[in-house]
KESELO-834574 format. One record per residue: residue in three letters; x negated, y negated, z negated of N, C-alpha, C, O in turn. Coordinates in Angstrom, 1 decimal. Atoms other than C-alpha are relative to their C-alpha. Layout:
N
{'ALA'; {X; Y; Z}; {X; Y; Z}; {X; Y; Z}; {X; Y; Z}}
...
// end
This chain:
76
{'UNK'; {-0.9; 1.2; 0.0}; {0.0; 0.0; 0.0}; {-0.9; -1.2; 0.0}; {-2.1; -1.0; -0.3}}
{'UNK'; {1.2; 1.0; -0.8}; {-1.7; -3.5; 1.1}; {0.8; -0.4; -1.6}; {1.5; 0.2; -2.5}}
{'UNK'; {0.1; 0.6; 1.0}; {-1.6; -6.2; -1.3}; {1.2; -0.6; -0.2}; {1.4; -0.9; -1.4}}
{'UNK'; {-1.1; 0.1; 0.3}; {1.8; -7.3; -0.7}; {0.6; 1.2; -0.4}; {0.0; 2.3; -0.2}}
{'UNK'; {-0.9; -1.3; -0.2}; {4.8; -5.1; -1.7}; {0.8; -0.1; 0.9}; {1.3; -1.1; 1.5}}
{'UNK'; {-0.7; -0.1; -1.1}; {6.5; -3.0; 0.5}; {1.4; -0.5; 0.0}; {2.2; -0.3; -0.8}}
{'UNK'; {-1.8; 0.0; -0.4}; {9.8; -4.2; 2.0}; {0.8; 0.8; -0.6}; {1.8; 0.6; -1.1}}
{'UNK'; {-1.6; -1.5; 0.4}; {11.9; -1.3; 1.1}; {0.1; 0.0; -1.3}; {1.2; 0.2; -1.7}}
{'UNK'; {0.0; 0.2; 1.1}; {10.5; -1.9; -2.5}; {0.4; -1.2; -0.8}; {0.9; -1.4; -1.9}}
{'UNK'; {-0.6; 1.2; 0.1}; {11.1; -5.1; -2.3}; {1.5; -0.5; -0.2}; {1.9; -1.2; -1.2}}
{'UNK'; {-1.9; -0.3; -0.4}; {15.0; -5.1; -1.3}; {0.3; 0.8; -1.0}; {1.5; 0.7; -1.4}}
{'UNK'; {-1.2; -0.9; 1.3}; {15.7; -2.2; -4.2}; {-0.5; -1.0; -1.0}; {0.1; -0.9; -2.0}}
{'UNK'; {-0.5; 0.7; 1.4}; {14.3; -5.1; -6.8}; {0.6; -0.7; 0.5}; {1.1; -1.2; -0.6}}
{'UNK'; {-0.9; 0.9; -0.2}; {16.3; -7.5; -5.2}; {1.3; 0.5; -0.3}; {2.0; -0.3; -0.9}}
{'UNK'; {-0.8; -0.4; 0.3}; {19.1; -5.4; -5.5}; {0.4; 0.4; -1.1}; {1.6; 0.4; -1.5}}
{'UNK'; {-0.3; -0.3; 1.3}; {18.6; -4.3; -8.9}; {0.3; -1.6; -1.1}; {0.9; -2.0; -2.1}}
{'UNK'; {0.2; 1.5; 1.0}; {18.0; -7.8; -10.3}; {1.3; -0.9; 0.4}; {1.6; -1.7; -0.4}}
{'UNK'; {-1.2; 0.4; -0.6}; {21.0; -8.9; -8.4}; {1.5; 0.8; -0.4}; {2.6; 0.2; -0.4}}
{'UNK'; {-0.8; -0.7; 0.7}; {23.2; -6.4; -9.7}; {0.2; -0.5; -1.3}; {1.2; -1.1; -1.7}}
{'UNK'; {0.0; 0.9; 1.4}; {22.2; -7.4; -13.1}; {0.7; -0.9; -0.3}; {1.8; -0.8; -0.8}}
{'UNK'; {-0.8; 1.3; -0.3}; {22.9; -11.0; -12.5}; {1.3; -0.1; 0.2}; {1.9; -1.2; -0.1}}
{'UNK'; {-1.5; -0.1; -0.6}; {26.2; -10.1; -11.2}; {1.1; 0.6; -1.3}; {2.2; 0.2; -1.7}}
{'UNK'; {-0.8; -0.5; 1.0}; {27.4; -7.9; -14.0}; {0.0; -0.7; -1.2}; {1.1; -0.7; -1.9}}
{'UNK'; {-0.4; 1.0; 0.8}; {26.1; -10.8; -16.7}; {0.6; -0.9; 0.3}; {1.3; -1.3; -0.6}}
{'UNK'; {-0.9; 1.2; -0.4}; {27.7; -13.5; -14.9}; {1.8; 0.3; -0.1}; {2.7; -0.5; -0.5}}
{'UNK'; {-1.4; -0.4; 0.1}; {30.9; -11.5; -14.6}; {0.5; -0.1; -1.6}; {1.4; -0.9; -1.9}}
{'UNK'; {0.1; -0.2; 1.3}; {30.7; -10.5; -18.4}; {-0.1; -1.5; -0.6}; {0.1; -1.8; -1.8}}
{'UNK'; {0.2; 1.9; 1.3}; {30.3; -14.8; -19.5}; {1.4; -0.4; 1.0}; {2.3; -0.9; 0.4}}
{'UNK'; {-1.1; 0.5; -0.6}; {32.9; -15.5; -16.4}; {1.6; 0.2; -0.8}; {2.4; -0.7; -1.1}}
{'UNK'; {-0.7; -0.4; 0.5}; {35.2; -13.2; -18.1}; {0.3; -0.9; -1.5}; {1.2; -1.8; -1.7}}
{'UNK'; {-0.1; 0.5; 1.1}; {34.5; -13.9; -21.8}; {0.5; -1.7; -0.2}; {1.5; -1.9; -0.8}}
{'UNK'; {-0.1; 1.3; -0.2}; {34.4; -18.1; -21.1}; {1.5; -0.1; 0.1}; {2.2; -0.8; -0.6}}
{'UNK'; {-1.0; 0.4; -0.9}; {37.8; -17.5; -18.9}; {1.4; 0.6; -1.7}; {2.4; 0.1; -2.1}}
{'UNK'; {-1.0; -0.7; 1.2}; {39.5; -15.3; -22.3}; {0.0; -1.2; -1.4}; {0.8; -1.1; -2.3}}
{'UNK'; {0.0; 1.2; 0.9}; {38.5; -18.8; -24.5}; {1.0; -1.2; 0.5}; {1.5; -2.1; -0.2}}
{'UNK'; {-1.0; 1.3; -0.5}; {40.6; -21.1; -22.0}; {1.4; 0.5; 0.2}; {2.1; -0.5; 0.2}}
{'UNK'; {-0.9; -0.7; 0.5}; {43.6; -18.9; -22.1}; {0.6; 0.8; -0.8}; {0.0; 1.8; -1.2}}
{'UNK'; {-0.4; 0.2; 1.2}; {46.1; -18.6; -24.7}; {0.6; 1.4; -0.1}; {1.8; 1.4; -0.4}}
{'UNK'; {0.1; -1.4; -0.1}; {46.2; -14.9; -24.5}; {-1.2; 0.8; 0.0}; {-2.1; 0.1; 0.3}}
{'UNK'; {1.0; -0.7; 0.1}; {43.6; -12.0; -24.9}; {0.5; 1.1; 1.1}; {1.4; 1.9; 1.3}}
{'UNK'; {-0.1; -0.9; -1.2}; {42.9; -10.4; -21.9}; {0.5; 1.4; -0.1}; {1.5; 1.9; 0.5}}
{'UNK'; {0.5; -1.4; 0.0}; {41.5; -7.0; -23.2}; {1.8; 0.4; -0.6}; {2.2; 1.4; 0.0}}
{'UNK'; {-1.2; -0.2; 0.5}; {45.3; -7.0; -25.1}; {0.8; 0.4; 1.2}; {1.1; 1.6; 1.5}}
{'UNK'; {-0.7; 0.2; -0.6}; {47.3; -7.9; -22.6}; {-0.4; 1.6; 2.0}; {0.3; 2.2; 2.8}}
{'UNK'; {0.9; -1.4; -1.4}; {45.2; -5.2; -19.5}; {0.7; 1.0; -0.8}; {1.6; 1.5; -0.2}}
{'UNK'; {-0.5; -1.0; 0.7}; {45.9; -2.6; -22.6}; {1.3; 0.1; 0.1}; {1.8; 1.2; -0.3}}
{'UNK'; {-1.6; -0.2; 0.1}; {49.7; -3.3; -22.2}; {0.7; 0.3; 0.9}; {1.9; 0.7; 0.9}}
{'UNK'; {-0.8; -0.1; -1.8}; {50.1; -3.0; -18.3}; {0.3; -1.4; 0.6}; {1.0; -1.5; 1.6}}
{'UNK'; {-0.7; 1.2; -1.4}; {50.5; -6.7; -17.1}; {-0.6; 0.1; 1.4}; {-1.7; 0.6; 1.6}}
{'UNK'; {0.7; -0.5; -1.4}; {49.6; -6.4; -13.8}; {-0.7; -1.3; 0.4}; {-1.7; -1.3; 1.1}}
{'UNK'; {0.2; 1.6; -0.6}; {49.3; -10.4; -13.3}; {-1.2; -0.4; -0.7}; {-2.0; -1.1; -0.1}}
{'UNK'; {1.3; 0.3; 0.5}; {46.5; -10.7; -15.8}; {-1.1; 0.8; 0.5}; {-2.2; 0.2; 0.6}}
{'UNK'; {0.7; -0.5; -0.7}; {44.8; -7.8; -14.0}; {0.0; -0.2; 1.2}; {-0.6; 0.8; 1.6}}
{'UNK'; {0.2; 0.6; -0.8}; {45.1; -9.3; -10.9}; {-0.9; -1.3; -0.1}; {-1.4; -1.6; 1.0}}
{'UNK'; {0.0; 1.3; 0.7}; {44.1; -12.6; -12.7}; {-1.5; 0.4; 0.1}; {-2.2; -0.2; 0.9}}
{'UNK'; {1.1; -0.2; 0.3}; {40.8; -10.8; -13.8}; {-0.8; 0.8; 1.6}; {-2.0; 0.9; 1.8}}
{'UNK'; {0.4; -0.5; -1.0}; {40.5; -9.2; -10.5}; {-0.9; -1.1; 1.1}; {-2.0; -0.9; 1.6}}
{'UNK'; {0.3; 1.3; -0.5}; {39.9; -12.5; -8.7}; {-1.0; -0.7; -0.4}; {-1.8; -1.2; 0.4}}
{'UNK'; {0.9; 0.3; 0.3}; {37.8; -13.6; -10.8}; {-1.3; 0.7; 0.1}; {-2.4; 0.2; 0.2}}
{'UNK'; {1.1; -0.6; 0.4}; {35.6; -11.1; -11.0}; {-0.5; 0.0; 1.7}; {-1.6; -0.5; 2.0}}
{'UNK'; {0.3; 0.7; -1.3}; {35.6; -11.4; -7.0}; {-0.4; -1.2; 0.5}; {-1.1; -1.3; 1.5}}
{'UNK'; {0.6; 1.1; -0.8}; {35.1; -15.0; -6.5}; {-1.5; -0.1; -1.0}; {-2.4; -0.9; -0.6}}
{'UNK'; {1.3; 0.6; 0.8}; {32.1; -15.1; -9.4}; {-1.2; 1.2; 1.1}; {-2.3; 1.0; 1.6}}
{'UNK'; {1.2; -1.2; -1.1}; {30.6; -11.4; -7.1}; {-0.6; -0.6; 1.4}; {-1.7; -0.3; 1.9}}
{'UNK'; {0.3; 0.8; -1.4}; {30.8; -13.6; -3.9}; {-0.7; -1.2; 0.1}; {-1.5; -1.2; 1.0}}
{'UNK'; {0.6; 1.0; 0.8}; {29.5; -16.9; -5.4}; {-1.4; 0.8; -0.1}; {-2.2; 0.6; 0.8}}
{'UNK'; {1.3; -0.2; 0.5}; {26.5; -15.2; -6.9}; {-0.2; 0.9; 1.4}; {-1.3; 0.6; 1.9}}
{'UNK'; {0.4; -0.8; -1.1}; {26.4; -12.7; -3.6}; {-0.6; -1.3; 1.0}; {-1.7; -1.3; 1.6}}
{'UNK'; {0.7; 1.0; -0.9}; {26.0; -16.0; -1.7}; {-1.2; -0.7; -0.1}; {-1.9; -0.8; 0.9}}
{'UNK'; {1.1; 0.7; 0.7}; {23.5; -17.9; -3.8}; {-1.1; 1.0; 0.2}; {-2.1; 0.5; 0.8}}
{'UNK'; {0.9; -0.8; -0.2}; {21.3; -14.7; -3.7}; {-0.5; 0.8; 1.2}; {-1.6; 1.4; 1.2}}
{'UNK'; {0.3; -0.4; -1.5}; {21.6; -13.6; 0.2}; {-0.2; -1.5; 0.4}; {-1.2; -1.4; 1.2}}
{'UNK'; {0.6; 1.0; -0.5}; {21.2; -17.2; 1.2}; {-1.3; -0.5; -0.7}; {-1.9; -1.3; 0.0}}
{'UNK'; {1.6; 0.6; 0.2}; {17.8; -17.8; -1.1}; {-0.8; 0.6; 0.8}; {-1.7; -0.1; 1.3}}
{'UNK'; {1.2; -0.5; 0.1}; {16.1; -14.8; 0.2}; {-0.2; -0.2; 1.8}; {-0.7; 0.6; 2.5}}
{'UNK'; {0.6; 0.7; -1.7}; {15.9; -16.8; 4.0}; {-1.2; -1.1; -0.2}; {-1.7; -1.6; 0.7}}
// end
């Protein structure tokens, strides 16, 4: 192996470290989002609303896409 690292090695830490990123960001998106509404998520998921699990679903999509973007547009 030269003195850079390989590409292929390269791209699985970007993938790992990105993953990471993605599941803490989700995990504070969530937590922050369960402090500005006057309900508790984890309660309310346990009960069957479907609208808060929709609610959370969204979220957890625009924060994956968000940070998906931020981290496929640096590595140009």
């Amino acid at each position: 192996m030269s003195s850079q690292l390989d590409p292929i090695v390269l791209n699985f830490l970007y993938v790992i470290l990105g993953g990471v990123l993605t599941l803490l960001f989700m995990k504070l998106g969530c937590s922050m989002f369960n402090k500005i509404v006057s309900f508790n998520i984890s309660d309310e998921l346990g009960k069957g609303n479907v609208a808060v699990g929709l609610m959370v679903m969204g979220l957890f999509i625009g924060v994956g896409t968000a940070l998906g973007l931020v981290i496929g547009l640096g590595l140009s």
